[in-house]
C-alpha positions in Angstrom: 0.0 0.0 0.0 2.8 2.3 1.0 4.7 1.4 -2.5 1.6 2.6 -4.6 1.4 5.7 -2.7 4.6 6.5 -3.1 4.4 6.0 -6.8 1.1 7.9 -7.2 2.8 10.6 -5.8 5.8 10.6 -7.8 4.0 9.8 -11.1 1.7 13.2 -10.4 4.7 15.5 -9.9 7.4 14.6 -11.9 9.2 14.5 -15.6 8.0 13.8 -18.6 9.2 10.1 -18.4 7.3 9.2 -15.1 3.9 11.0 -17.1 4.5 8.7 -20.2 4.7 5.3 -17.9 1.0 6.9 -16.0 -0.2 7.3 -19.7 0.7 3.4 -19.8 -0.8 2.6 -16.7 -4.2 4.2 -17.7 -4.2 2.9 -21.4 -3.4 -0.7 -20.5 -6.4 -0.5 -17.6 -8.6 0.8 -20.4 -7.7 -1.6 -23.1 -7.5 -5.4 -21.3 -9.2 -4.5 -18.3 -8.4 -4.0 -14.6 -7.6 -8.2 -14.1 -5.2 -8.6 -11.2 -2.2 -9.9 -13.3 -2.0 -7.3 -15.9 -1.8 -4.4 -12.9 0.8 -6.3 -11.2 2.8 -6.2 -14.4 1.9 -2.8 -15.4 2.8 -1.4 -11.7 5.8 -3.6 -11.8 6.9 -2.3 -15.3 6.3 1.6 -13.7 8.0 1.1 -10.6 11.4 -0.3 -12.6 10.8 2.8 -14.7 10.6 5.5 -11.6 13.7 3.8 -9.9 15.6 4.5 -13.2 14.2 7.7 -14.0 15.1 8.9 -9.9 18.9 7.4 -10.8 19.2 9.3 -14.2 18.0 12.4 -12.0 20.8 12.0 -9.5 23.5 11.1 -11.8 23.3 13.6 -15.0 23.1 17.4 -14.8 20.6 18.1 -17.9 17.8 15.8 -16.0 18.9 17.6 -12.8 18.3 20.9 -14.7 14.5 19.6 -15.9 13.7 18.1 -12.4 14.6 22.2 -10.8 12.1 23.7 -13.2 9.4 21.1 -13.7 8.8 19.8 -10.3 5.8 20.7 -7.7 7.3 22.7 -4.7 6.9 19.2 -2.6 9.3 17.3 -5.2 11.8 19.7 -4.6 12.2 19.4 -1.1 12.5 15.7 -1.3 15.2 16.4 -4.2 16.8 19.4 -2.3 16.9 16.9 1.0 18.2 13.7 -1.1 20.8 15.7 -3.2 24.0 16.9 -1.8 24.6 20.4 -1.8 27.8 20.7 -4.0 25.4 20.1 -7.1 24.4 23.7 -6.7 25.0 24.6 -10.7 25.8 28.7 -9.5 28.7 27.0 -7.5 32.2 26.8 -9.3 32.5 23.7 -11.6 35.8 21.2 -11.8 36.9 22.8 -14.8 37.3 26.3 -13.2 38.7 24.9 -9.9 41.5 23.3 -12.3 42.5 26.2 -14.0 42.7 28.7 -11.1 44.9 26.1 -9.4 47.4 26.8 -12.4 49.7 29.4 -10.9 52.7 28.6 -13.0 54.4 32.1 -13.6 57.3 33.2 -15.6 59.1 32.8 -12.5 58.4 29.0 -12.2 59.3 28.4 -15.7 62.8 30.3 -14.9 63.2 28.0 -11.8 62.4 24.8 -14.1 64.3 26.2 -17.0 67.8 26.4 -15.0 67.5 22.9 -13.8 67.6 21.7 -17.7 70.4 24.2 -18.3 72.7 23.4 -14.9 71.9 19.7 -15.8 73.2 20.1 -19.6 76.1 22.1 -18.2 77.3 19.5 -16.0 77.5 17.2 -19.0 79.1 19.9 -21.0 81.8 20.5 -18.4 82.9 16.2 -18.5 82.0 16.1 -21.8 84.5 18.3 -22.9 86.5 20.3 -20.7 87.3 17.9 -18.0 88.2 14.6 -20.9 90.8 17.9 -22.7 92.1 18.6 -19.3 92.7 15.2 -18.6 94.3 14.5 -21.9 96.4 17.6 -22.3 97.7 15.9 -18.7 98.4 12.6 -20.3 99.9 14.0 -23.6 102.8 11.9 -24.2 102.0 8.7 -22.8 99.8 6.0 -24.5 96.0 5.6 -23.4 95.9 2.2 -21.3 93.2 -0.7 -23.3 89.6 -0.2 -21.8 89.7 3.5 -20.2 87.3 4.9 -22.2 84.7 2.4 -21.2 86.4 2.5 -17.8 85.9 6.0 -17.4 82.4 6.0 -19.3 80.7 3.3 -17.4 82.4 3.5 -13.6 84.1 7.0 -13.6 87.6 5.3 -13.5 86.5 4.1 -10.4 87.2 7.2 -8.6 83.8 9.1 -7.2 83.4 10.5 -4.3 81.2 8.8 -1.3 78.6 11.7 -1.0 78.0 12.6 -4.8 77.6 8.6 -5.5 74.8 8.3 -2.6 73.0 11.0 -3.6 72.9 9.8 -7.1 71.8 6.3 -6.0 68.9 8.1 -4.0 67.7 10.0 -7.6 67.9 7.2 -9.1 65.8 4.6 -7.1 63.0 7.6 -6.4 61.7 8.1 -9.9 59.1 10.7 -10.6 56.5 7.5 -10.7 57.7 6.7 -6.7 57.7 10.1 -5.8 54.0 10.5 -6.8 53.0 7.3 -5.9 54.2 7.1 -2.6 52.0 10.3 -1.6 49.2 8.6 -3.2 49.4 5.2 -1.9 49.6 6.3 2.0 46.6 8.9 0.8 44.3 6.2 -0.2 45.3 2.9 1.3 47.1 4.3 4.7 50.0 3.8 6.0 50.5 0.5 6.1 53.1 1.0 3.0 55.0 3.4 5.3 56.4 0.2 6.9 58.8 -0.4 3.7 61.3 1.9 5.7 62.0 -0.8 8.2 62.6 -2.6 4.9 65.4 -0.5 3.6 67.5 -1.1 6.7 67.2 -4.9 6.2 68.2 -4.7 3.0 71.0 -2.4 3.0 72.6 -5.0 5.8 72.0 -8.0 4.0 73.4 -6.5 0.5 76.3 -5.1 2.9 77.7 -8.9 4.2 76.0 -10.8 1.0 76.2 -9.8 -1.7 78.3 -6.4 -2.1 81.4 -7.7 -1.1 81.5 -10.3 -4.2 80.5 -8.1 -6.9 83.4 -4.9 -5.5 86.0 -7.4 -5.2 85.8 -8.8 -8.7 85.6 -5.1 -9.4 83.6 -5.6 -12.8 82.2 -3.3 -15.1 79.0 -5.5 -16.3 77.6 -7.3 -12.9 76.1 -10.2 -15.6 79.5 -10.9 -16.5 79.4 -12.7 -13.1 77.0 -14.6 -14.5 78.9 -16.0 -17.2 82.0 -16.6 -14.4 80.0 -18.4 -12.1 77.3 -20.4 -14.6 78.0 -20.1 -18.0 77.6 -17.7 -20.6 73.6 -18.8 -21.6 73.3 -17.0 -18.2 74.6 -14.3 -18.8 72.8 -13.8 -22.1 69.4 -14.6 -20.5 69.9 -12.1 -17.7 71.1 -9.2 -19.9 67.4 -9.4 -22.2 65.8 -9.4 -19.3 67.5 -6.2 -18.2 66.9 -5.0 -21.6 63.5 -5.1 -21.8 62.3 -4.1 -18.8 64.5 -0.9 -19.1 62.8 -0.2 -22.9 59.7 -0.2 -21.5 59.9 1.9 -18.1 62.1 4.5 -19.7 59.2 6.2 -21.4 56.8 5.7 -18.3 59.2 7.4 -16.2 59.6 10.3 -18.5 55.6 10.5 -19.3 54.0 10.6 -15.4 56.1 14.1 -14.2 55.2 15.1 -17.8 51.7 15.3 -16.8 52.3 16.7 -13.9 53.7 19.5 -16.1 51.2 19.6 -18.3 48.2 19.7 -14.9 50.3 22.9 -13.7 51.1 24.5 -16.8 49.0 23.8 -19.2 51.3 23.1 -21.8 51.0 19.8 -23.7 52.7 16.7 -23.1 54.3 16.6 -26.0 55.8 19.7 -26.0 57.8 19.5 -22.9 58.5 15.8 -23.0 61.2 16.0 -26.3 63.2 19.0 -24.4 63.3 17.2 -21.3 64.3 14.0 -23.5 67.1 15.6 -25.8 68.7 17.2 -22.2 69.1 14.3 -20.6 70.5 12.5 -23.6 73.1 14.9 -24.1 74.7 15.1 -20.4 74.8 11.3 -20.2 76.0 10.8 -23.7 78.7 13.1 -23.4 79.5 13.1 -19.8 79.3 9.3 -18.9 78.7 8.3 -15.5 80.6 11.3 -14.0 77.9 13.2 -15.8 75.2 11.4 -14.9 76.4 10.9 -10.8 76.7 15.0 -10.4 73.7 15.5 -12.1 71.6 13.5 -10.4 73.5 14.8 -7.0 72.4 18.2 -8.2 68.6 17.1 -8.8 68.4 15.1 -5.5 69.2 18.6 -3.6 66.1 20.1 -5.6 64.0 17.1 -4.5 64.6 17.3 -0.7 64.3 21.0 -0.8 61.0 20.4 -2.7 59.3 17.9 -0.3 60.7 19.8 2.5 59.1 23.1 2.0 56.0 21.2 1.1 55.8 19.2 4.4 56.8 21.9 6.5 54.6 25.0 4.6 51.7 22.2 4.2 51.7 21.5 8.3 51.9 24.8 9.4 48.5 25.6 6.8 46.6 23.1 8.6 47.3 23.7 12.5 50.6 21.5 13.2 51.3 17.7 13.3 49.1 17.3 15.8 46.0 18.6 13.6 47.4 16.8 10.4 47.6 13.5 12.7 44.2 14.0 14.1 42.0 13.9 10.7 44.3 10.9 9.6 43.7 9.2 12.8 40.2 10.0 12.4 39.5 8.8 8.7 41.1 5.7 9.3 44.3 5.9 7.6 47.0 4.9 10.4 47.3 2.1 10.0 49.5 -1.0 10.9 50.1 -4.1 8.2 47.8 -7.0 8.6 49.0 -9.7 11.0 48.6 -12.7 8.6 50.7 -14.9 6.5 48.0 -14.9 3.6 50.2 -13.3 0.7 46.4 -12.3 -0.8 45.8 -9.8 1.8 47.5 -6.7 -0.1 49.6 -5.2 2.6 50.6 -7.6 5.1 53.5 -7.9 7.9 55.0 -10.7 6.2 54.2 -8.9 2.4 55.9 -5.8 3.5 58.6 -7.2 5.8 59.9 -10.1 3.6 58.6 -9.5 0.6 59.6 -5.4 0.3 63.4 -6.4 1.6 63.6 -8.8 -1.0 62.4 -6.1 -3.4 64.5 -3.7 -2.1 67.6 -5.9 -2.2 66.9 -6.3 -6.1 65.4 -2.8 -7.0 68.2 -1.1 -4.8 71.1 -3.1 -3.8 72.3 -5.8 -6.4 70.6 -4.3 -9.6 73.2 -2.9 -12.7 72.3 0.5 -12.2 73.1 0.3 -8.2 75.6 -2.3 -8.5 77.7 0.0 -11.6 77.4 3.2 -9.3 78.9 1.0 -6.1 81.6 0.1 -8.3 82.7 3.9 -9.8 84.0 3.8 -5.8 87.9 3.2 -5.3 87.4 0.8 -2.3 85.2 -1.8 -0.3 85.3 0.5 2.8 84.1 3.3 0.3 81.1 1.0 -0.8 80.6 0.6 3.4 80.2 4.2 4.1 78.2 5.1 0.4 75.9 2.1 1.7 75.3 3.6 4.9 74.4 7.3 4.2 72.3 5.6 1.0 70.5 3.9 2.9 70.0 7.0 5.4 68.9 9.4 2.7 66.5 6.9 0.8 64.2 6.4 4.4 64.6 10.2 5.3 63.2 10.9 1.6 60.9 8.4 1.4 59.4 9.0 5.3 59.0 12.6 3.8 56.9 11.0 0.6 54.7 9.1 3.3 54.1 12.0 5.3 53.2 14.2 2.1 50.2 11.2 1.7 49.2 11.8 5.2 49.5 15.7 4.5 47.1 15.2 1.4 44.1 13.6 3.5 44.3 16.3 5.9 44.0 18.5 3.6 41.3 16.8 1.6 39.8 14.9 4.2 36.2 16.2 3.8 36.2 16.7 -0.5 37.8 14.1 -2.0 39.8 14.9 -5.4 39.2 11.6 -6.9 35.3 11.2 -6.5 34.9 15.1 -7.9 37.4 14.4 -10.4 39.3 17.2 -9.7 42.3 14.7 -10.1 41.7 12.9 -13.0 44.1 10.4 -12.4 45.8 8.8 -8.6 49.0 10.2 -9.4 47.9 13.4 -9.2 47.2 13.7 -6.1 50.3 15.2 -4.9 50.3 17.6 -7.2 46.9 19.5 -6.3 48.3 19.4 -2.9 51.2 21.2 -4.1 49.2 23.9 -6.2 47.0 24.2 -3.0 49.8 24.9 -0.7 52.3 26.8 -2.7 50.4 27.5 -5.6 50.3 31.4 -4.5 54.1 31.7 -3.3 56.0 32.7 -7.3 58.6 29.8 -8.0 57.6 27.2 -5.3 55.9 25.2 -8.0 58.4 25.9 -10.3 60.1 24.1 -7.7 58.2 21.4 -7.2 58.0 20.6 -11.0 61.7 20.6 -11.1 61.7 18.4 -8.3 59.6 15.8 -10.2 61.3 16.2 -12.9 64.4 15.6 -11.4 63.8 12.1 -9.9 62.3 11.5 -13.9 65.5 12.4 -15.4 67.8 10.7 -12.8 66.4 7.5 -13.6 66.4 7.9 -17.6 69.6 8.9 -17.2 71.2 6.0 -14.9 68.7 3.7 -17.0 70.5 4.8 -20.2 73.7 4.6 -19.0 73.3 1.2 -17.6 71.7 0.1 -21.0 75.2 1.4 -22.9 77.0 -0.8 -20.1 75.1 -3.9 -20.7 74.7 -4.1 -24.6 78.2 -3.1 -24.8 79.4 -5.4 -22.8 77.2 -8.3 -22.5 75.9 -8.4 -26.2 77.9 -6.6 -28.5 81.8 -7.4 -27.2 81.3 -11.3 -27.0 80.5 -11.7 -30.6 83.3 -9.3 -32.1 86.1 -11.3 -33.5 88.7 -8.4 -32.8 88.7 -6.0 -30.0 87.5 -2.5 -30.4 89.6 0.4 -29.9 88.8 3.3 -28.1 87.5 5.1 -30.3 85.4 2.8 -31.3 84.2 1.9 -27.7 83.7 5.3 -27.4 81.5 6.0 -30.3 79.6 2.4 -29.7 78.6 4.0 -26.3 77.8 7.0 -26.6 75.7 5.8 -29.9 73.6 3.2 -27.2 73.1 6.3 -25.2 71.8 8.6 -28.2 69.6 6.2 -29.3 67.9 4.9 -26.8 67.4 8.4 -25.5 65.9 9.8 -28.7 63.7 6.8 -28.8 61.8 8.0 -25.4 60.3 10.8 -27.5 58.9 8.1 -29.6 57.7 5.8 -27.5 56.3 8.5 -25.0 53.3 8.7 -27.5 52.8 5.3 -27.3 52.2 5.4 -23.9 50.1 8.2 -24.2 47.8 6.2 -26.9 47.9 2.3 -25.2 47.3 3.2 -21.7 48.2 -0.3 -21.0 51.3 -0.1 -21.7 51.5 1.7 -18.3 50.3 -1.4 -17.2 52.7 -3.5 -19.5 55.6 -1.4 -17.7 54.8 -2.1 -14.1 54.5 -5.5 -15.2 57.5 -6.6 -16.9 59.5 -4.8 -13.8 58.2 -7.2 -11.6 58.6 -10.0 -14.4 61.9 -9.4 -14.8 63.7 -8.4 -11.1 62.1 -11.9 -9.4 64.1 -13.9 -11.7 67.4 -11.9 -11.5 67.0 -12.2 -8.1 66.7 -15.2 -8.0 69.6 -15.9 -10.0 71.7 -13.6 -7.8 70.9 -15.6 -4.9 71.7 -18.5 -6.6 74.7 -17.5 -7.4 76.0 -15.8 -4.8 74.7 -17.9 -1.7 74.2 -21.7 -3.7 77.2 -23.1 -4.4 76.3 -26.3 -5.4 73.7 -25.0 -8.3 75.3 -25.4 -11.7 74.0 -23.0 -14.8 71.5 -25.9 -16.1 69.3 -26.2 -12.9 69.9 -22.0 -12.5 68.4 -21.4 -16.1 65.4 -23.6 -15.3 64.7 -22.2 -12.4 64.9 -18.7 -13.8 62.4 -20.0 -17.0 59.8 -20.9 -14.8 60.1 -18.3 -12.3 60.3 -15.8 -15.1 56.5 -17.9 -16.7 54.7 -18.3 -13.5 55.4 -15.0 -12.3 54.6 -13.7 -16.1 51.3 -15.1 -15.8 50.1 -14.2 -12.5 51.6 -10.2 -13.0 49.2 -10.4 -16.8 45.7 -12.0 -15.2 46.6 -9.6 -12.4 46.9 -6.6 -14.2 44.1 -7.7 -16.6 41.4 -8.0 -13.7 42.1 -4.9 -12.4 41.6 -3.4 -15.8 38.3 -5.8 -16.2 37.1 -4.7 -12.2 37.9 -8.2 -11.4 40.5 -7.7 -9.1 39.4 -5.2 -6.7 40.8 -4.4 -3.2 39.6 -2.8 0.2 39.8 0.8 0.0 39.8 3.3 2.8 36.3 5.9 3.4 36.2 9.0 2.2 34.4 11.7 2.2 33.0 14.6 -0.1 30.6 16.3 2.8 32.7 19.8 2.6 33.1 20.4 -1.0 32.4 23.8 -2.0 32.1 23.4 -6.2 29.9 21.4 -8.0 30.6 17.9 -9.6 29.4 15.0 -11.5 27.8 12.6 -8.9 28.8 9.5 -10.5 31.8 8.7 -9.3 30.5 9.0 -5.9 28.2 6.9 -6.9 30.5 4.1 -7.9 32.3 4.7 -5.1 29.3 4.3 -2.2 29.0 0.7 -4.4 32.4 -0.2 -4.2 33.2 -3.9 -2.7 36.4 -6.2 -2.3 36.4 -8.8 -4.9 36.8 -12.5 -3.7 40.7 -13.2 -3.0 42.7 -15.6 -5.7 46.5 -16.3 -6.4 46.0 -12.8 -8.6 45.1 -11.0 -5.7 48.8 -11.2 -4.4 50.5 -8.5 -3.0 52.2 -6.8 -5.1 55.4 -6.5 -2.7 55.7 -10.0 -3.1 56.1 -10.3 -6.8 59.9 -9.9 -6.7 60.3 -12.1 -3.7 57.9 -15.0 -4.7 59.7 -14.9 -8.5 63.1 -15.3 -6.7 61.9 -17.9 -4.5 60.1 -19.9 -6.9 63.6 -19.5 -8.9 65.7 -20.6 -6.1 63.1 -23.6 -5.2 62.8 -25.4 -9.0 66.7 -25.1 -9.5 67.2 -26.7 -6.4 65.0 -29.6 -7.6 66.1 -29.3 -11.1 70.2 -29.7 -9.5 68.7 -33.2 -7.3 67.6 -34.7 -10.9 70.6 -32.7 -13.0 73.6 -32.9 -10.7 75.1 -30.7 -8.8 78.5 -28.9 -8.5 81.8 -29.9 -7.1 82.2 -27.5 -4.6 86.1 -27.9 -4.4 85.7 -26.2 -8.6 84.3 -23.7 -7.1 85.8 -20.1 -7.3 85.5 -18.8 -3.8 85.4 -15.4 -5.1 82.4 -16.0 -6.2 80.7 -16.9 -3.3 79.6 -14.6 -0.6 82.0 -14.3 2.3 79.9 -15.7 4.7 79.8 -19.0 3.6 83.4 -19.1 3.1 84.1 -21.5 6.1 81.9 -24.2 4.6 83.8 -24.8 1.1 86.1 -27.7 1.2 89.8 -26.1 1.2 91.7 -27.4 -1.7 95.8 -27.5 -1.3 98.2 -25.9 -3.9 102.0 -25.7 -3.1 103.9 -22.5 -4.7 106.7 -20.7 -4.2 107.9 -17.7 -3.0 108.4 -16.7 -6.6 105.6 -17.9 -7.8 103.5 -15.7 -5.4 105.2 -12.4 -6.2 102.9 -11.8 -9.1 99.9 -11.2 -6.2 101.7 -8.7 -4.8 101.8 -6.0 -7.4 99.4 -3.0 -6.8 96.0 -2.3 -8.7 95.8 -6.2 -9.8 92.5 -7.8 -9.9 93.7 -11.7 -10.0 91.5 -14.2 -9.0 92.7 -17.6 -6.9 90.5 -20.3 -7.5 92.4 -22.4 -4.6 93.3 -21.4 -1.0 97.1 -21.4 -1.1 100.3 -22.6 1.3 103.0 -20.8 0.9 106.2 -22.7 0.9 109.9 -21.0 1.1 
């Protein structure tokens, strides 16, 4: 009885949709007569049409618009009362919010301007001026076999502690991490905050495992070890895999701060993204590593000032730490991992614990691009003290990009930017925070942009380095017949660099058309670093595994994890794979916007948990487990290796004490060889010494 009232009442008063379905109702009654079963359908059929006339009222403007100027004064109150107040259409829309948030001034584009122009100078300056200096100083003598790549690809093995650590930090916080961080404690809490606790773990475990191999072999290529300790279809396999994942995140990493650019400037994607490109190409193909190191010390300075100003200027805004912790602690977003070992869950202790120092051993620790900067150092105990204040810096910058997310809710704790699609996309999150705070103050976002930018070009410019090391090295040397000269090693690399730089510009506008290839990107990182990982742990800590069982295990670690990363990635695209999200709340928006989002958003619900619901930090642990697991099994079918054959130098330190010690008698005479300075020579036996 209630129901028919209350669609009476809404058919009287309403649009012109509700009066065609009464025009129904009457016919019908007229026509086949008022029988029991055709009223119940004809009711049925109108009440389906009032619910989804009343949802096309609250989700589009134009039937928003009709319901204002057609309704009785007693629909309007119920509308009024049911509608939130933001869809006020005097209010400001999203579109003119946007653009008065664009406060970048000639000023800003100065500040951003003399980034490019100190970076390209740097580059310039060991480009040019510091190789004639250095061989106007050699002039005479004759240039030693392998210091061009030598000085290209490690500095000659001769950079300072402070410039290398601060390089290492631009380099593992790209401009995608610098966003994302933000973002991720903004929407999902703090639970990813934990990954700090991570870094310490991994920076011991890289410090007594695996560091002290890879600097004491002193190599310029760390997949070369490959080849020395399996073979050289190792070595090979490895260096694709390298290959490709770098191809494919160079471009991503170049395109995210570009549209942060392009949300504070205006000016197209496009147009900024082939200066940027054709900079950073030119410091690192002219300057080398030197180049790229001081550069990226430079840009690492304009990052922490950025975030700096940002956290302090942002906290000060909103009332203090205590304020910005209370609406944080109030919305639900301090938060503490889950206590389970279910790997589903998406952040969990175990997930973030072990599987993020796993991660971070691989992303940060044994990787080329870490690994080639560790080696431009003169000494272990330099390596020691570049590990430490690494280490140090990366969890003071990243605690800063977690406290920036936790800055952004209190700021936006009562009008979300996502559901009013004020941020069109999650990564820019951190930038309307930014244009909120210091969007009045001329050259703070100029600032900011540069500092984004910064982190983007670091990591294109280690990532193309690195790429000149490994092709160079791992593919192009091993199949010449005759050694290159300098020159030509010179030209080879700096041609690796050129290219592969110039084809960002390219390949920028196919991001920009297949959006998955964003998704292809973060894939095929993950894809790629559990299998090295695994072989690194093989390797290093395994002994007894010979290069058959390795290159299995690294096959099927590289397929499974393949396969879960692409149904993963493809049911989140499908809304297959959804996970918890936090509340939040649009209740003190001042400008109007489209209602459904919110609407998707109130609807919103976890999807069931499968093996493609794990956490993403354990995609690099779980492929260099899985690795480690099948060549173990592969080397009980296969055979394993003599450990007597094997070099001890190529085996961590620690397990030193449990190879079998093998017996050579030399001479004095015989040992004298050792003893001559700046010699790299490997003994593949423990030695007695007899006079």
């Amino acid at each position: 009885m209630s129901s028919d009232t209350a669609g009476g009442q809404i058919i009287t008063t309403t649009t012109s949709a509700s009066i065609m379905a009464s025009s129904q109702l009457g016919s019908t009654t007229t026509t086949t007569g008022p029988t029991q079963q055709s009223v119940a359908n004809v009711v049925g059929t109108t009440v389906a049409s009032i619910k989804e006339t009343m949802k096309t009222l609250i989700t589009t403007p134009t039937a928003r618009t009709t319901l204002a100027t057609t309704s009785t004064s007693t629909m309007a109150t119920t509308a009024s009362a049911a509608l939130p107040p933001n869809l006020d259409p005097t209010k400001q829309s999203v579109a003119d919010l946007s653009s008065s948030l664009q406060h970048f001034g000639i000023v800003d584009y100065c500040v951003f301007v003399l980034m490019l122009i100190i970076c390209a100078a740097i580059g310039f300056y060991f480009g040019f001026i510091e190789k004639k200096q250095k061989k106007k100083g050699q002039k005479g003598t004759e240039q030693r076999r392998g210091s061009e790549a030598l000085d290209y690809l490690v500095g000659g093995r001769k950079m300072k502690v402070f410039p290398v650590s601060l390089s290492l930090v631009a380099s593992f916080v790209s401009g995608i991490s610098l966003l994302g961080t933000s973002t991720e404690i903004y929407v999902y809490g703090t639970q990813y905050a934990f990954i700090l606790i991570t870094l310490a773990l991994s920076g011991v475990i890289s410090w007594y495992v695996f560091l002290p191999v890879f600097c004491n072999l002193q190599l310029t290529s760390t997949y070369e070890y490959f080849e020395m300790r399996f073979g050289k279809s190792i070595r090979y396999f490895c260096s694709i895999l390298f290959t490709v994942g770098m191809i494919l995140y160079l471009p991503v990493a170049i395109y995210v701060p570009a549209l942060t650019f392009n949300l504070v400037s205006g000016i197209d994607v496009h147009t900024i993204t082939p200066v940027v490109c054709v900079v950073c190409t030119f410091y690192t193909c002219v300057g080398g590593l030197k180049a790229v190191v001081w550069t990226d010390a430079i840009q690492s300075i304009v990052m922490y000032g950025t975030i700096l100003i940002i956290c302090i200027k942002g906290t000060l805004d909103l009332g203090g730490l205590s304020a910005v912790l209370q609406r944080n602690w109030e919305g639900g977003r301090l938060k503490i991992p889950d206590l389970t070992w279910d790997p589903t869950v998406r952040l969990s202790m175990t997930a973030v614990i072990i599987g993020g120092t796993l991660h971070k051993i691989q992303s940060s620790d044994v990787n080329q691009m870490s690994l080639q900067r560790f080696l431009s150092l003169p000494d272990m105990g330099k390596v020691k003290q570049c590990v430490i204040l690494f280490t140090t810096l990366l969890i003071f910058l990243l605690f800063c990009c977690c406290y920036m997310g936790l800055l952004s809710y209190a700021s936006f704790y009562d009008c979300d930017p996502l559901v009013t699609k004020l941020a069109s996309a999650d990564d820019q999150m951190p930038t309307i925070l930014v244009m909120r705070i210091l969007g009045d103050i001329p050259g703070l976002p100029g600032i900011f942009v540069a500092g984004v930018f910064s982190a983007a070009l670091s990591s294109l410019s280690t990532g193309l380095n690195s790429l000149a090391c490994i092709i160079s090295e791992d593919m192009v040397k091993p199949i010449l017949k005759n050694p290159l000269s300098e020159r030509q090693t010179g030209f080879l690399l700096r041609f690796i660099v050129a290219f592969f730089g110039l084809s960002c510009i390219a390949l920028v506008f196919v991001v920009e058309k297949m959006g998955t290839v964003l998704t292809l990107a973060t894939m095929t990182g993950a894809v790629t670093m559990g299998p090295l990982l695994g072989f690194y742990i093989c390797g290093v800590c395994m002994p007894w595994i010979n290069e058959k069982s390795t290159l299995i295990g690294g096959i099927v670690s590289f397929l499974t994890l393949g396969w879960i990363c692409f149904n993963a990635q493809w049911g989140q695209m499908q809304g297959l794979v959804r996970h918890p999200k936090l509340p939040v709340s649009v209740e003190g928006c001042t400008y109007a916007y489209d209602n459904s989002t919110l609407w998707e958003r109130q609807n919103y619900t976890p999807s069931e948990r499968n093996i493609y619901h794990l956490s993403f930090m354990w995609y690099t642990g779980f492929g260099g487990i899985i690795g480690c697991v099948v060549a173990n099994v592969a080397a009980l079918l296969l055979g394993t290796n003599k450990l007597e054959d094997i070099n001890p130098d190529l085996i961590s330190p620690l397990l030193h004490r449990f190879l079998p010690q093998a017996k050579v008698e030399i001479t004095l005479e015989e040992m004298e060889p050792l003893k001559k300075p700046n010699e790299c020579i490997i003994v593949k036996k423990s030695l007695d010494v007899v006079e």
